[in-house]
C-alpha positions as CSV (number, residue, x, y, z in Angstrom):
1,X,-3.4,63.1,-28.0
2,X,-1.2,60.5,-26.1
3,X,1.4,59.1,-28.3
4,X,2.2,55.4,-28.6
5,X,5.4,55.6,-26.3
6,X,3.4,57.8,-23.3
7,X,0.6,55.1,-23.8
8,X,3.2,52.1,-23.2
9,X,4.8,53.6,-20.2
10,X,1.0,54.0,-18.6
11,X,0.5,50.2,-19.4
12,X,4.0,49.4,-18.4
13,X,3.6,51.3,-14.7
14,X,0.2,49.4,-13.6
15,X,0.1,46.3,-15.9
16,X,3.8,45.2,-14.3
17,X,2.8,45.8,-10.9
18,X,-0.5,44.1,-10.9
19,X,1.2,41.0,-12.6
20,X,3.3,41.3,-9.9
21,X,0.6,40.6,-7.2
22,X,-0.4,38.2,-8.9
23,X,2.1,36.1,-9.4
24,X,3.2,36.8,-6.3
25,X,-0.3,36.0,-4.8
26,X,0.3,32.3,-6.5
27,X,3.5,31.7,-5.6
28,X,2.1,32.5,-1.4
29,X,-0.8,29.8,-2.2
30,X,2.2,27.5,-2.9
31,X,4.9,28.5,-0.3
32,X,2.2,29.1,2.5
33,X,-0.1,26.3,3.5
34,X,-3.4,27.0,4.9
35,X,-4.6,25.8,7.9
36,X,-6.6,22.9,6.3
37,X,-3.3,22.0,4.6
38,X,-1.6,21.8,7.8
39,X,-3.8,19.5,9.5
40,X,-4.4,17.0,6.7
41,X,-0.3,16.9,6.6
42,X,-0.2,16.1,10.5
43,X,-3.8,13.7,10.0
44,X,-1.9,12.3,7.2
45,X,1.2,11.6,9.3
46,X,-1.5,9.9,12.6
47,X,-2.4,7.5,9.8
48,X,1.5,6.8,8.4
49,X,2.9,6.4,12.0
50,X,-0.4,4.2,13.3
51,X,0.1,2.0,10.0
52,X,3.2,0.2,11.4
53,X,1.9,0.0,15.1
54,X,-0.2,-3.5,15.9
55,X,-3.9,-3.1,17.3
56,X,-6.4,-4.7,19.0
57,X,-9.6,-4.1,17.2
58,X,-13.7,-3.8,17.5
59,X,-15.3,-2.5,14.8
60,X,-19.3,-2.3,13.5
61,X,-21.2,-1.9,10.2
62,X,-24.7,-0.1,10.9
63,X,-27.0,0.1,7.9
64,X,-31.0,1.8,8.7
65,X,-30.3,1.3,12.5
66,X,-29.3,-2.4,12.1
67,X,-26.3,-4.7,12.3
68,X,-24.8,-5.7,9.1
69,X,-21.6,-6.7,10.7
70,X,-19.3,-6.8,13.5
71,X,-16.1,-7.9,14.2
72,X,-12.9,-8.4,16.5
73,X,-9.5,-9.5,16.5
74,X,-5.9,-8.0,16.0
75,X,-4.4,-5.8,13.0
76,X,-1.0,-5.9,12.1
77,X,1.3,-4.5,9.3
78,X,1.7,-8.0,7.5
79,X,-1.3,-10.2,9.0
80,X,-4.5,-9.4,10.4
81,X,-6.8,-12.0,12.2
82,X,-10.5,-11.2,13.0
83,X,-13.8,-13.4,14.1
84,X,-16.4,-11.6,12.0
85,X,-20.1,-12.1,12.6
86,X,-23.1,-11.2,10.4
87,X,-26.4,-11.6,10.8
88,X,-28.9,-13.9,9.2
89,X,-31.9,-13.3,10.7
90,X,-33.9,-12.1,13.9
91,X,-32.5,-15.3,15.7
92,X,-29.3,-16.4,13.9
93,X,-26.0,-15.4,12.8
94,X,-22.8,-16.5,10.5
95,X,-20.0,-16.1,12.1
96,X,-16.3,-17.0,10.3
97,X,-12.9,-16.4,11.0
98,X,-10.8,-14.1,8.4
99,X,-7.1,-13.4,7.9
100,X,-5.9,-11.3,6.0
101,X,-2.3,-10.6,4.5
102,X,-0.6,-8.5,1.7
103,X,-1.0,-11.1,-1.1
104,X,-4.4,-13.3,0.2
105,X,-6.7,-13.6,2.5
106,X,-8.3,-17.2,4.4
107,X,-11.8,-17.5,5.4
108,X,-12.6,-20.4,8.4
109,X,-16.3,-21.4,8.7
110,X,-15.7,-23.9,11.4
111,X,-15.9,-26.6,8.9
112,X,-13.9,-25.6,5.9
113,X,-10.6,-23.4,4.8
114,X,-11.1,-21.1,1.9
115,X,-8.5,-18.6,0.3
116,X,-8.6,-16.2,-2.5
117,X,-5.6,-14.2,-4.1
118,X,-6.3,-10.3,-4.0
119,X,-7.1,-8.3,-5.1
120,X,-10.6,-10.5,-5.4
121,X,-13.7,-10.1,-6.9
122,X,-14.8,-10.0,-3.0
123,X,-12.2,-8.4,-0.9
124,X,-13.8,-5.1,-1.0
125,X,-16.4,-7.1,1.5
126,X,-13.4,-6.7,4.2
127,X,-12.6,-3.4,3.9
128,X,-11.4,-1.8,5.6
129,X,-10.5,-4.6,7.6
130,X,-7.5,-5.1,5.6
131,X,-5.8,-1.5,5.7
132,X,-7.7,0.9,7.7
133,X,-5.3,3.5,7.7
134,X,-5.1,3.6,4.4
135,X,-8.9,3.7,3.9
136,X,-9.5,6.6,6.0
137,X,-6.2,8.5,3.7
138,X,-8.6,7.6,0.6
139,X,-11.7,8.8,2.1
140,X,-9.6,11.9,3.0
141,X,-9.0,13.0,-0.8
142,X,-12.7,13.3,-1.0
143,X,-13.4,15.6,2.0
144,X,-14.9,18.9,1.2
145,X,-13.3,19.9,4.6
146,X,-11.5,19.0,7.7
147,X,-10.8,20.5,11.1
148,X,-9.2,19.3,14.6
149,X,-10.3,19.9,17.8
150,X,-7.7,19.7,21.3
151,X,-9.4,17.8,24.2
152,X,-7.5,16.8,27.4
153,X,-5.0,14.3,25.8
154,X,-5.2,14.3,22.3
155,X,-7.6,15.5,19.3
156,X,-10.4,14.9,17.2
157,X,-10.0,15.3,13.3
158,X,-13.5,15.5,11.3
159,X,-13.8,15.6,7.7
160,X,-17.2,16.5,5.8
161,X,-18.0,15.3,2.5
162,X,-20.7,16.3,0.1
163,X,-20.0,14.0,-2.8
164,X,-17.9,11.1,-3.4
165,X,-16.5,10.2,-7.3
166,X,-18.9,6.8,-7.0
167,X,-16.9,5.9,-3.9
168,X,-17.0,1.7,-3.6
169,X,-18.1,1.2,0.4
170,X,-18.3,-2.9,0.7
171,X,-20.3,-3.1,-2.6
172,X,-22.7,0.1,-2.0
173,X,-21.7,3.2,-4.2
174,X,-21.2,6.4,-2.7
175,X,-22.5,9.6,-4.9
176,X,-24.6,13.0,-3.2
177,X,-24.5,12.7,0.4
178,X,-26.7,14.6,2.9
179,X,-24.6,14.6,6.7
180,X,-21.7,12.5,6.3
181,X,-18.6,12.7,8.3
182,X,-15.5,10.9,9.2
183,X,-14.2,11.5,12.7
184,X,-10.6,10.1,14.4
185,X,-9.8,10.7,17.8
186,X,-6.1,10.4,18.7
187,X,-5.1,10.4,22.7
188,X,-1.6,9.7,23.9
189,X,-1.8,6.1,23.5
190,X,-1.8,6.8,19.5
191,X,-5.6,6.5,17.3
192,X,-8.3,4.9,19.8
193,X,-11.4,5.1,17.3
194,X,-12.4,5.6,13.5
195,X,-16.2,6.4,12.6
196,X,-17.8,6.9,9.1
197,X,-21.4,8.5,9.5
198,X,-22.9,8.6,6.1
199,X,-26.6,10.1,4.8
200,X,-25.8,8.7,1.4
201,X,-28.6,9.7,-1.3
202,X,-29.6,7.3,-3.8
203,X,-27.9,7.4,-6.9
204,X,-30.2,7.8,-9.7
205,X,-28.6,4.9,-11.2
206,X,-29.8,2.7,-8.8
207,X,-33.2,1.2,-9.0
208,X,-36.0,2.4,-7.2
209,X,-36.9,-1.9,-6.2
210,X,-32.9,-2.3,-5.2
211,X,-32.4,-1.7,-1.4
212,X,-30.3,1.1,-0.6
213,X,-29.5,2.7,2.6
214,X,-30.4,5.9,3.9
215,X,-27.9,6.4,6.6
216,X,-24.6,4.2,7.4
217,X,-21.8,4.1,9.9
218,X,-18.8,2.2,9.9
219,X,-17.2,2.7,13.5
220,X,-13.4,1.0,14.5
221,X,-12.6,0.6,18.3
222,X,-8.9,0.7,18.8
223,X,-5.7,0.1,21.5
224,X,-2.1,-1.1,21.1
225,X,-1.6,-4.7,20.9
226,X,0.6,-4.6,24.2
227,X,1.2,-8.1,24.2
228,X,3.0,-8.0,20.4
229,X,1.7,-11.4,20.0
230,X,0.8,-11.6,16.3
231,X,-1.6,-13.5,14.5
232,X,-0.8,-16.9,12.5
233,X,-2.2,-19.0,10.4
234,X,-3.2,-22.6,11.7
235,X,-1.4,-25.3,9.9
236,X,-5.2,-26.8,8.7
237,X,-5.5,-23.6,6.2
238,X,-2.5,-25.5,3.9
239,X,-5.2,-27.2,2.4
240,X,-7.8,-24.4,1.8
241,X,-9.9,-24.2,-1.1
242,X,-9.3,-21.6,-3.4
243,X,-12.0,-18.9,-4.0
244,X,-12.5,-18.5,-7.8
């Protein structure tokens, strides 16, 4: 028979060891990053340095193969500027002008000024006009996974996703998603483009009669705004009327 000491000492000699691993398995999770980590740091830190850099931009909102939006115009750190155009029909268009800063954004129709405080009950229409780097960074804590891929003077990050936590995209909610993927590629000149392919699958709170999508992309074209000349606000936009 094995005493109660003898039997301690046999616990003692693999129990301590194995905790040992263990712990010590842990603590390398936390002191080693994995490769995944590493290049959502150095994504992370494309998006922080690009986020006080001034661009020209282009982007495009595709919904079932069709136009829902375009637009053009300069980004900037305090105030962005764009001419934003959005189908009506076959054979007509609205097209406005939209400025954007920290506190509120104006909205020029060629006949009247409009402003609205934000956050607004309709600014998430203009993302991510408004902060794209920090849109992609939100989009990034969703990713199932990411890579990066060298080409001849830069990279290509990609990100896949699988589900979003009812992710708000310009009024459409994001849930189960079939092939959906963000892509940034970065060249020497700093990020030159932003796309957002989505599959998104109907949520089953949505109604069968309600349109919904079933594929999406949201691409940004962009270059350094070489000149540095920033937009401003026309002096006519004093008297805007405020968006309630």
């Amino acid at each position: 028979m094995i005493s109660m000491g003898t039997s301690n000492r046999l616990i003692k000699r693999w129990l301590y060891p194995f905790l040992a691993l263990i712990i010590g398995i842990a603590v390398g999770y936390q002191l080693f990053p994995t490769k995944q980590d590493l290049i959502y740091k150095d994504w992370k830190d494309q998006l922080e340095n690009a986020a006080s850099e001034s661009y020209k931009v282009n982007t495009s909102y595709v919904r079932d193969e069709k136009i829902y939006s375009e637009s053009s115009g300069i980004w900037d750190p305090e105030m962005s500027n764009y001419k934003v155009v959005t189908p009506v029909s076959d054979d007509s268009v609205f097209t406005f002008s939209l400025y954007l800063t920290k506190e509120k954004f104006y909205v020029h129709d060629g006949l009247q000024w409009k402003y609205g405080e934000l956050p607004h009950r309709i600014s998430h229409e203009f993302k991510p006009l408004d902060q794209p780097f920090e849109w992609v960074l939100e989009l990034l804590q969703h990713a199932d996974s990411i890579s990066r891929q060298k080409t001849n003077d830069g990279f290509i990050y990609t990100a896949n996703f699988k589900h979003f936590d009812e992710l708000d995209f310009r009024g459409l909610y994001l849930e189960e998603q079939g092939n959906t993927y963000l892509t940034m590629v970065v060249s020497k000149n700093g990020i030159s483009s932003i796309a957002f392919i989505a599959e998104p699958i109907r949520p089953k709170e949505v109604n069968i009669l309600t349109s919904y999508p079933e594929t999406l992309s949201y691409e940004i074209k962009l270059s350094l705004n070489s000149t540095k000349q920033k937009p401003t606000l026309p002096k006519e936009s004093v008297n805007a009327e405020e968006i309630q």
